[in-house]
C-alpha positions in Angstrom: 129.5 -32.9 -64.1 126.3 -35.0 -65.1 127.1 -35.0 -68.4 130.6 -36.0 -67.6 129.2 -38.7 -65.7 126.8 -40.2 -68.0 129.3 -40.3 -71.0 132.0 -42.2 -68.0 129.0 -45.0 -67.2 127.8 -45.5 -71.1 131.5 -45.9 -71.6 131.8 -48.6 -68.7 128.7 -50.1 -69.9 130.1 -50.4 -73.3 133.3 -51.9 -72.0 131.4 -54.4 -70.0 128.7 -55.9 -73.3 129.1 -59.6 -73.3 131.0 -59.8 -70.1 130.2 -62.9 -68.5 132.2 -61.7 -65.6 130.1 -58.5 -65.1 129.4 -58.5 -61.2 126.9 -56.5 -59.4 128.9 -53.9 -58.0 129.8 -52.7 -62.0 126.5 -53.1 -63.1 125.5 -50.2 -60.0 128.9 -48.1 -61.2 127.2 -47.8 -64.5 123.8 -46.8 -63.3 124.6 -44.9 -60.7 126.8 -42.5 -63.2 124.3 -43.5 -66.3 121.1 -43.3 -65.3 121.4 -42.1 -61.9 123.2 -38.6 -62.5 121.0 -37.8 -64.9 117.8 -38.1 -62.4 119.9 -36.3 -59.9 120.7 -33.5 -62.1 117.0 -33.1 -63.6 115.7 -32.6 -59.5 118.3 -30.2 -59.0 117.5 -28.1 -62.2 114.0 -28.1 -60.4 115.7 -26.0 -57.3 117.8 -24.1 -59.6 114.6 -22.8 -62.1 112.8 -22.4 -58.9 115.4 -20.2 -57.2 115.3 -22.3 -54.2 118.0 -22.8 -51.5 121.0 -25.1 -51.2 119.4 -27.1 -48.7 116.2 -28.0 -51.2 118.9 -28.7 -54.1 120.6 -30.8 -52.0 117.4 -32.6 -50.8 116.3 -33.1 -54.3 119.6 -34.1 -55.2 119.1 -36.7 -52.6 115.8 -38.0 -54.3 116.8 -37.8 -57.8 119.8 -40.7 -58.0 118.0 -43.0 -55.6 114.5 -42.7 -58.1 116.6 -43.2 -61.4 118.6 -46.4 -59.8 115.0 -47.4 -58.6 113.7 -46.5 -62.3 116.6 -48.4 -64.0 116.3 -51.3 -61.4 112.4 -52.2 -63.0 113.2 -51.3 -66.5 115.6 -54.2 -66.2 113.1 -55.6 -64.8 110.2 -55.3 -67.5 113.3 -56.5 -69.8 112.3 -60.0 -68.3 109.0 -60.0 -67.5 106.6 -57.1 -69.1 104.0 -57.8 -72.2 105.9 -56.4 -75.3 102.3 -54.8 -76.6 101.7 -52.9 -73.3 105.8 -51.8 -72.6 106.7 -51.2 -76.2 109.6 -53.6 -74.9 110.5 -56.6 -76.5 111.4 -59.4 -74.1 115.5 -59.5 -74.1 116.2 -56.5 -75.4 119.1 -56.2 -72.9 120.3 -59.8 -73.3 120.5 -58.9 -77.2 122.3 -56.6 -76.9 124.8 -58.5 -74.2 123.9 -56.3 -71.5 124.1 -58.0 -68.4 121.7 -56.2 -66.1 121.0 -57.3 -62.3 118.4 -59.8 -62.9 121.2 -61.4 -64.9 123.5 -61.3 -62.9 121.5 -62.2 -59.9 120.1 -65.5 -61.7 123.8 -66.0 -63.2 124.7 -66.2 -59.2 122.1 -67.8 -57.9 121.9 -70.7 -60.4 122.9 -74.1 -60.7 126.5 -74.6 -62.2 124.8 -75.7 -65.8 122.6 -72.7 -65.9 125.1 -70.2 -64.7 127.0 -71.6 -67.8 124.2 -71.2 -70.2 123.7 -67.7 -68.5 127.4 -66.8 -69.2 127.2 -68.3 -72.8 124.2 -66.1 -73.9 125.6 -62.5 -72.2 129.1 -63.4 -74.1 126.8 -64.2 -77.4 124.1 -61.7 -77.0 121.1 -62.5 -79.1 118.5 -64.3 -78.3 118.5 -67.6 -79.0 118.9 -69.0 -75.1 115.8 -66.5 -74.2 114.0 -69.4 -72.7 116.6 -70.7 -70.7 117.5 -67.7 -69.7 113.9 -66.4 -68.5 113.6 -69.8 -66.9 116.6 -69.4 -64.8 115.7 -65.7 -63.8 112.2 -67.7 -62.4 114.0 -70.5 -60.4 116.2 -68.3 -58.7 113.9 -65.4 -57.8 116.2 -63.2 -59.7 113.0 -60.6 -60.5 111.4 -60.4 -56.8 115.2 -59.8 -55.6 115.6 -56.7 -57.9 112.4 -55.5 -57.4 113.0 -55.8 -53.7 116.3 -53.8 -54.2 114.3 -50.9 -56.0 111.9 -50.8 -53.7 114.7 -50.1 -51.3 115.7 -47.1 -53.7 111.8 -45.8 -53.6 111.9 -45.6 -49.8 115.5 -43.4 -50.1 113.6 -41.4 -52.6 110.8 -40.6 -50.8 113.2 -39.7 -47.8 115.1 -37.2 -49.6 111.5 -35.5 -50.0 111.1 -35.6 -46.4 112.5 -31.7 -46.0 109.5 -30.7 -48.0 106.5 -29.4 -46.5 103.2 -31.1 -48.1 101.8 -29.7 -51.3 101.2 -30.7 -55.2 104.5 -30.5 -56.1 105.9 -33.3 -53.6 102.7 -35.1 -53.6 103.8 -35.5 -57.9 107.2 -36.0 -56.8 105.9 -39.0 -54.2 103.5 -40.3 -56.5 106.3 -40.3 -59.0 108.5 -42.7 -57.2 105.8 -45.3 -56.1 
């Protein structure tokens, strides 16, 4: 089913490079079934190699999707923001590749009607050749602090779906993990 799922959200993704259009409900359909079913399907391999119960496969099936949407919510992130040399990351990966991820989006929404077109122009184009535009619209709107704010929101439902555990190393990782 994961893989199922993965293969269905890469395909949606593909279908959705250099859409202008993209909103922010299809950009979660791709990670939730992207990104999202694969994290959930890596916890519950935990409780299935461990020989653990229903109940703790669930519960870590519970903490896996919410940690991958909060994983994929700051890698989009980092796409914006982070220092090539420490990430590895080149700033604008995404946009190159006409990806329009939530900060995107979010500045694509929040932005006046002349950078909203600019915005649109460079996800239908890809590339990188609007990059400074671009990353000056993601500042004046907040678009960064907005996503970050949203995956902090998938931390906390992370760590809850931990809360069935009793305290030891393993969800003390797991914890430490998602923070």
């Amino acid at each position: 089913d994961a893989t199922n799922a993965v293969a269905e959200g890469e395909v949606l993704q593909l279908m959705q490079c250099n859409d202008p259009d993209t909103t922010e409900a299809q950009y979660f359909a791709v990670i939730k079934r992207k990104t999202a079913r694969l994290f959930e399907a890596a916890a519950r391999l935990g409780a299935v190699v461990a020989d653990r119960s229903r109940s703790d496969a669930a519960a870590l099936g519970a903490f896996g999707p919410n940690l991958g949407i909060a994983y994929q919510l700051v890698d989009d992130v980092l796409d914006y923001s982070a220092d090539p040399v420490q990430t590895g990351k080149n700033l604008g990966d995404d946009l190159a590749e006409g990806k329009a991820t939530l900060p995107l989006i979010y500045a694509r929404d929040h932005a006046g009607e002349k950078e909203a077109d600019t915005l649109r122009q460079a996800i239908e184009r890809g590339g990188t050749e609007s990059l400074t535009t671009v990353l000056s619209a993601i500042e004046t709107t907040d678009a960064l602090a907005y996503v970050h704010a949203r995956a902090l929101a998938y931390v906390a439902a992370a760590r809850e779906g931990l809360a069935p555990f009793p305290a030891s190393p393993h969800r003390d990782a797991l914890l430490a993990l998602a923070d």
